[in-house]
C-alpha positions in Angstrom: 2.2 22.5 -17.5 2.0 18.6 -16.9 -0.8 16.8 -15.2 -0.3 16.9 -11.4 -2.0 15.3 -8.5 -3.3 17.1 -5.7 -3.0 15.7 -2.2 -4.8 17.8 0.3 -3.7 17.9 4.1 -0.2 16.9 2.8 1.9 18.7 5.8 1.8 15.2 7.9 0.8 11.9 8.1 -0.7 10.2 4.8 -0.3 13.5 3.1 3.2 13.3 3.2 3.6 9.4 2.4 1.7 9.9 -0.5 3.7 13.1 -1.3 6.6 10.7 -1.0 5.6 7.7 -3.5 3.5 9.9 -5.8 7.0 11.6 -6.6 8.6 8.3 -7.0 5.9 7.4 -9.5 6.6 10.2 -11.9 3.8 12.7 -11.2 4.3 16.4 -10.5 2.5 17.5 -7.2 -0.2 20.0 -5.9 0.4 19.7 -2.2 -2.4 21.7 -0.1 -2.0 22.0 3.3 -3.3 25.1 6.2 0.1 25.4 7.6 2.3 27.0 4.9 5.2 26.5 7.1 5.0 22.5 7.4 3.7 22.4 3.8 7.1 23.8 2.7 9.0 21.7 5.0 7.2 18.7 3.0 8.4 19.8 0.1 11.7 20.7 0.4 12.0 17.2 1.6 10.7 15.8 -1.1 13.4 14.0 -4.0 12.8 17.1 -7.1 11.0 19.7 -4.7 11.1 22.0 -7.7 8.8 19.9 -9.5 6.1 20.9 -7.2 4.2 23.1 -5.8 1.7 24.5 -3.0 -1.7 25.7 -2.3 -2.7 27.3 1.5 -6.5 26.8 2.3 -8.8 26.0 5.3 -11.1 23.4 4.1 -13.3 23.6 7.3 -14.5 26.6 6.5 -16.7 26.9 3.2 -14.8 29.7 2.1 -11.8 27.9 2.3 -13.2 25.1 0.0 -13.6 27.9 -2.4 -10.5 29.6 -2.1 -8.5 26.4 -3.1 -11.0 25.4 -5.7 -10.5 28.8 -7.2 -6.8 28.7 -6.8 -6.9 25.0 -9.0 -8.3 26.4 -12.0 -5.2 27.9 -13.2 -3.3 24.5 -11.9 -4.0 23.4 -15.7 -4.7 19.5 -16.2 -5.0 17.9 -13.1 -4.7 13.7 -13.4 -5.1 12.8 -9.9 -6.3 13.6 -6.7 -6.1 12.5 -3.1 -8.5 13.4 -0.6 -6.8 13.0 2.2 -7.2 16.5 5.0 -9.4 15.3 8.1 -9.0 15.2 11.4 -11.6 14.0 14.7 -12.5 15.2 17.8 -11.9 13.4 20.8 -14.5 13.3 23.8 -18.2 13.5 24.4 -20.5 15.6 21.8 -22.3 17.1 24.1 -19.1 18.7 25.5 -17.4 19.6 22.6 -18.2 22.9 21.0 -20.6 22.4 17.9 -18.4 24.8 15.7 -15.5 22.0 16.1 -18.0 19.5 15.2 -19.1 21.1 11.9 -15.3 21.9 10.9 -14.5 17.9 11.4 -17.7 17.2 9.1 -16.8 20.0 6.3 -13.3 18.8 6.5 -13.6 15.0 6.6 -16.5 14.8 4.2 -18.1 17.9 2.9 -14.7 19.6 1.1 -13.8 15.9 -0.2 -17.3 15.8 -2.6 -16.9 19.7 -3.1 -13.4 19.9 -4.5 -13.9 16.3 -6.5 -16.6 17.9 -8.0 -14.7 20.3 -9.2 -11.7 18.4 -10.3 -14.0 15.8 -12.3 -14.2 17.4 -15.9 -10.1 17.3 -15.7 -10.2 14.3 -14.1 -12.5 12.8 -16.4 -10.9 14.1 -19.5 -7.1 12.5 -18.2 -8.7 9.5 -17.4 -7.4 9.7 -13.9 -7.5 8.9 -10.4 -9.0 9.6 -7.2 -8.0 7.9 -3.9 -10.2 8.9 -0.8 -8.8 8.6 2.7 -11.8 7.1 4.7 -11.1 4.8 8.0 -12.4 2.0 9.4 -14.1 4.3 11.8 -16.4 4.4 9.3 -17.6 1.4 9.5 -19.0 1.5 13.2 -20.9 4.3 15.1 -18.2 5.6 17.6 -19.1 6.9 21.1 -16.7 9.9 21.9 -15.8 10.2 18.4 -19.6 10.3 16.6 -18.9 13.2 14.2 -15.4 12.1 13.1 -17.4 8.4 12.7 -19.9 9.9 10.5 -18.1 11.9 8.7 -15.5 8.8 7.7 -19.2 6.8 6.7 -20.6 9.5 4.8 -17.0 9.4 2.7 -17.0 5.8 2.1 -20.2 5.2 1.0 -20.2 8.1 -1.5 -16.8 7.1 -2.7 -17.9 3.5 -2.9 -21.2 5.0 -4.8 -19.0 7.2 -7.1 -16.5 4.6 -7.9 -19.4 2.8 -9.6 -20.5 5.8 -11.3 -16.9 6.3 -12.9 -16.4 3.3 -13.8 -14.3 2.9 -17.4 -13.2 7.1 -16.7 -11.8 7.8 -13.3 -10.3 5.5 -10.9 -11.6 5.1 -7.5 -9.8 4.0 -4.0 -11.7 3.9 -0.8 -8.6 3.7 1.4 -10.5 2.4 4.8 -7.2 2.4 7.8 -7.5 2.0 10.8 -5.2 2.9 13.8 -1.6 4.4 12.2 1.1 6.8 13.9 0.1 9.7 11.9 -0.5 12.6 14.4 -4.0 12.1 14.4 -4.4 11.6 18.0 -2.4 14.6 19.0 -4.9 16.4 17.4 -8.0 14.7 18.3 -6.8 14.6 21.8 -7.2 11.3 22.4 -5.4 9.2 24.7 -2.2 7.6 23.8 -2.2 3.5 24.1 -5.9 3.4 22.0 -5.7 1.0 19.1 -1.9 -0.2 20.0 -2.6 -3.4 19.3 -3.5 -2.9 15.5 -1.4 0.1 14.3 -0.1 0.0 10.8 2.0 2.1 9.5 1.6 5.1 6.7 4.1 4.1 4.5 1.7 0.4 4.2 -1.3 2.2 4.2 -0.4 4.3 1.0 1.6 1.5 -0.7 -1.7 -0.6 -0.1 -4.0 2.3 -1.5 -1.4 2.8 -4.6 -1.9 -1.0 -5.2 -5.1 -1.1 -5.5 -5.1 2.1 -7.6 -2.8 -0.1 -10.3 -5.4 -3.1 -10.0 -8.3 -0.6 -11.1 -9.8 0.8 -7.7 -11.6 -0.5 -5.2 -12.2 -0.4 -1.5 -9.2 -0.9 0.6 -8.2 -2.0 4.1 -4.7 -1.8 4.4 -2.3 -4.3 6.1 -2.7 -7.9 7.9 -3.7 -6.0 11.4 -6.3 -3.6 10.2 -7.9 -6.0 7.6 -7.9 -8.4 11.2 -9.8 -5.6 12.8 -12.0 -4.9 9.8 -13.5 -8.7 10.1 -13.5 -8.2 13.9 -16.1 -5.2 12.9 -18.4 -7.3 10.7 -18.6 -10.5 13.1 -19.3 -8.7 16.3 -22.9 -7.6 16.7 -23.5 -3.9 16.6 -24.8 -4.1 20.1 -21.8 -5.0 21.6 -19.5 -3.6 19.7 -21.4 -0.4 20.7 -20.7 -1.4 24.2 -16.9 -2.3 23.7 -16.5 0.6 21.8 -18.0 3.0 24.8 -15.6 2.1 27.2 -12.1 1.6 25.6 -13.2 5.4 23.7 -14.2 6.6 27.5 -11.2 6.7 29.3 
């Protein structure tokens, strides 16, 4: 069996993009996804979908983590793998249910260290890669998205901090986007219109992150409009951007 890459949450949005160029780059595909329906719709749209292959699991529940972990050890040599399953809740934390909030943290941030810790001794060993899909909400507290903000910060500094640690055996991307027609806020239930101004979309995103992969890893911000918006985070004080932040999230 050939070294594959694993992409989890590969039934939309990045997950599919990087299904997509992956496939053009050579590499055989793990594609994980919770809806086995979409997953195989993915693949059969893919260029050799017989090449590939896929793995059902919940990642925001620990068993689920385990399940697909479990399921990967007779996947052989893996070379690659792309953290990419998440998803935010939209609104007021004090009015969403706290079982939704711990399923955004254990998807967004806890299965990401669980299943690359995991993955590392094959990883290590193939002298591979690992590409995780933060955002740029990670980079400023969020009012009526605080868990999906955390979550996205506790991702990019451990990447960050395990990129270093690798250094010379595994490749590390921090992919940091911001705003992109993904389906993301269909599921958060946000508003449509948020963000308009600096969408990008997935198919520059993942190019970006694949780019960076090829230059040795690193953190990346993807695109002229979200690296625009990235500055726009560091100049503006965290006081007001707290306060800017609060009412374009509110309504």
């Amino acid at each position: 069996m050939p070294p594959s890459v694993l992409i989890t949450g590969a039934s939309g949005g990045f997950g599919t993009e990087f299904a997509r160029q992956l496939e053009t780059m050579g590499f055989d595909l793990i594609l994980h996804g919770r809806d086995r329906a979409r997953l195989q719709l993915v693949l059969e749209g893919l260029l050799q979908p017989e090449r590939h292959r896929c793995l059902c699991a919940d990642l925001s529940l620990p068993q689920g983590q385990a399940e697909l972990i479990e399921q990967l050890q007779a996947e052989g040599k893996i070379t690659g793998l792309v953290n990419n399953a998440g998803f935010g809740i939209w609104g007021l934390f004090a009015e969403k249910q706290g079982v939704a909030q711990l399923d955004v943290l254990n998807t967004d941030f806890i299965a990401p260290v669980a299943i690359t810790h995991a993955l590392l001794p094959s990883l290590t060993k193939q002298r591979g890669f690992i590409i995780n899909v933060s955002s740029l909400a990670g980079e400023t507290p969020l009012p009526h998205m605080s868990t999906y903000a955390a979550a996205k910060a506790g991702l990019s500094y451990w990447s960050e901090a395990l990129r270093m640690e690798l250094k010379g055996k595994v490749t590390v991307v921090t992919l940091a986007p911001g705003p992109s027609p993904t389906g993301f806020r269909d599921v958060s239930g946000m508003k449509a219109g948020k963000g308009r101004l600096f969408r990008t979309s997935a198919a520059t995103v993942v190019s970006a992150s694949l780019a960076t992969l090829r230059r040795g890893g690193g953190f990346c911000v993807p695109g002229a409009r979200h690296k625009m918006l990235y500055v726009l985070q560091k100049l503006v004080p965290r006081r007001i951007a707290l306060r800017i932040m609060a009412d374009h999230l509110r309504h």
